[in-house]
Legacy VTK file of the C-alpha trace (Angstrom):
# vtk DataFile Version 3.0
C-alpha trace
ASCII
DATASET POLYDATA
POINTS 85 float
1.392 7.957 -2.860
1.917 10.878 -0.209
-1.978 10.182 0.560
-1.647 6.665 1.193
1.164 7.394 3.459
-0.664 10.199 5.017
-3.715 7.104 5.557
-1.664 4.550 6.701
0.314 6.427 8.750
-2.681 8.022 10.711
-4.634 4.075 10.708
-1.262 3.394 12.731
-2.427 5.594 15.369
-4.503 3.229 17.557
-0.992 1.258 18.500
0.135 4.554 20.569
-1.507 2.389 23.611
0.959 -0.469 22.788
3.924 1.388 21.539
3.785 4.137 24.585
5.649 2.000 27.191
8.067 0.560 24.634
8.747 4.209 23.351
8.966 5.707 26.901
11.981 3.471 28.241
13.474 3.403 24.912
16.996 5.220 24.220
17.291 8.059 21.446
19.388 5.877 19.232
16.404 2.955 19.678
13.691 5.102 19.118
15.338 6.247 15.806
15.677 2.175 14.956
12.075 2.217 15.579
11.286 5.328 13.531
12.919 4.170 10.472
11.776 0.714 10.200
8.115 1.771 10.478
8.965 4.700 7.585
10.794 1.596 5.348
7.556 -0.623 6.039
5.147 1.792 4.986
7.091 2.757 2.173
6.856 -0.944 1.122
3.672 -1.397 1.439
3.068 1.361 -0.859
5.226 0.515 -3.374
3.438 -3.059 -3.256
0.256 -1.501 -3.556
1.518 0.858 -6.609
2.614 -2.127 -8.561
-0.404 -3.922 -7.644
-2.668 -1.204 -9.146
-0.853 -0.404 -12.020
-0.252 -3.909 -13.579
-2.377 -4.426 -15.874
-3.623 -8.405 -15.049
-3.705 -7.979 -11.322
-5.570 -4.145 -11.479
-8.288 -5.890 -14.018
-8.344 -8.661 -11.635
-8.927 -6.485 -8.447
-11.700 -4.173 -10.525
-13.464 -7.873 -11.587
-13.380 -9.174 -8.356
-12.063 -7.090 -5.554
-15.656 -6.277 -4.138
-15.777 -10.047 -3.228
-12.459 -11.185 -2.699
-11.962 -7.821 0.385
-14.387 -8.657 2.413
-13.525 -12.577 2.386
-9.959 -11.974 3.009
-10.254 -9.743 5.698
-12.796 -11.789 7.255
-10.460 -14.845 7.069
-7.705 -13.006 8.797
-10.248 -11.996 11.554
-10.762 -15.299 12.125
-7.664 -16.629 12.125
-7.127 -14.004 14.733
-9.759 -14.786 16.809
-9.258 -18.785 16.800
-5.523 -19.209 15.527
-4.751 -18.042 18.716
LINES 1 86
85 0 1 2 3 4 5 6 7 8 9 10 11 12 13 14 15 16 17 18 19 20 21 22 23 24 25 26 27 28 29 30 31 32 33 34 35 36 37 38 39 40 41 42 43 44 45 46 47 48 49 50 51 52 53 54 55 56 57 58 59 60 61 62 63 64 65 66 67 68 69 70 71 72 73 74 75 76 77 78 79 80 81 82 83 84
């Protein structure tokens, strides 16, 4: 779990460029808001993805057909993100 974090903390990186100004005019108090919502998040999404793995149905399902289903969904959202606006 402490290597996922470690992963999707350090993927987070690239928003330094967006988060910069917000961070530089924020307050101590709002930075710590900021801080600890990002730590809760992450530690959400791995729990989700710990639960996800280890039940049984849904971990078959992924090892059946995760090579296909990836690359689709992440192509859909790129999409979406280009043309959803």
């Amino acid at each position: 779990m402490w290597r996922v974090a470690g992963v999707t903390f350090a993927n987070g990186s690239d928003n330094i460029g967006v988060y910069a100004p917000l961070l530089a005019v924020a307050t101590a108090g709002a930075m710590f808001v900021y801080t600890a919502v990002f730590l809760v998040g992450v530690a959400v999404w791995c729990a989700a993805g710990k639960y996800f793995a280890s039940h049984r149905l849904i971990a078959k399902a992924l090892a059946r057909w995760g090579h296909i289903v990836l690359p689709v969904a992440l192509i859909a959202i790129g999409l979406a993100i280009l043309f959803g606006g």
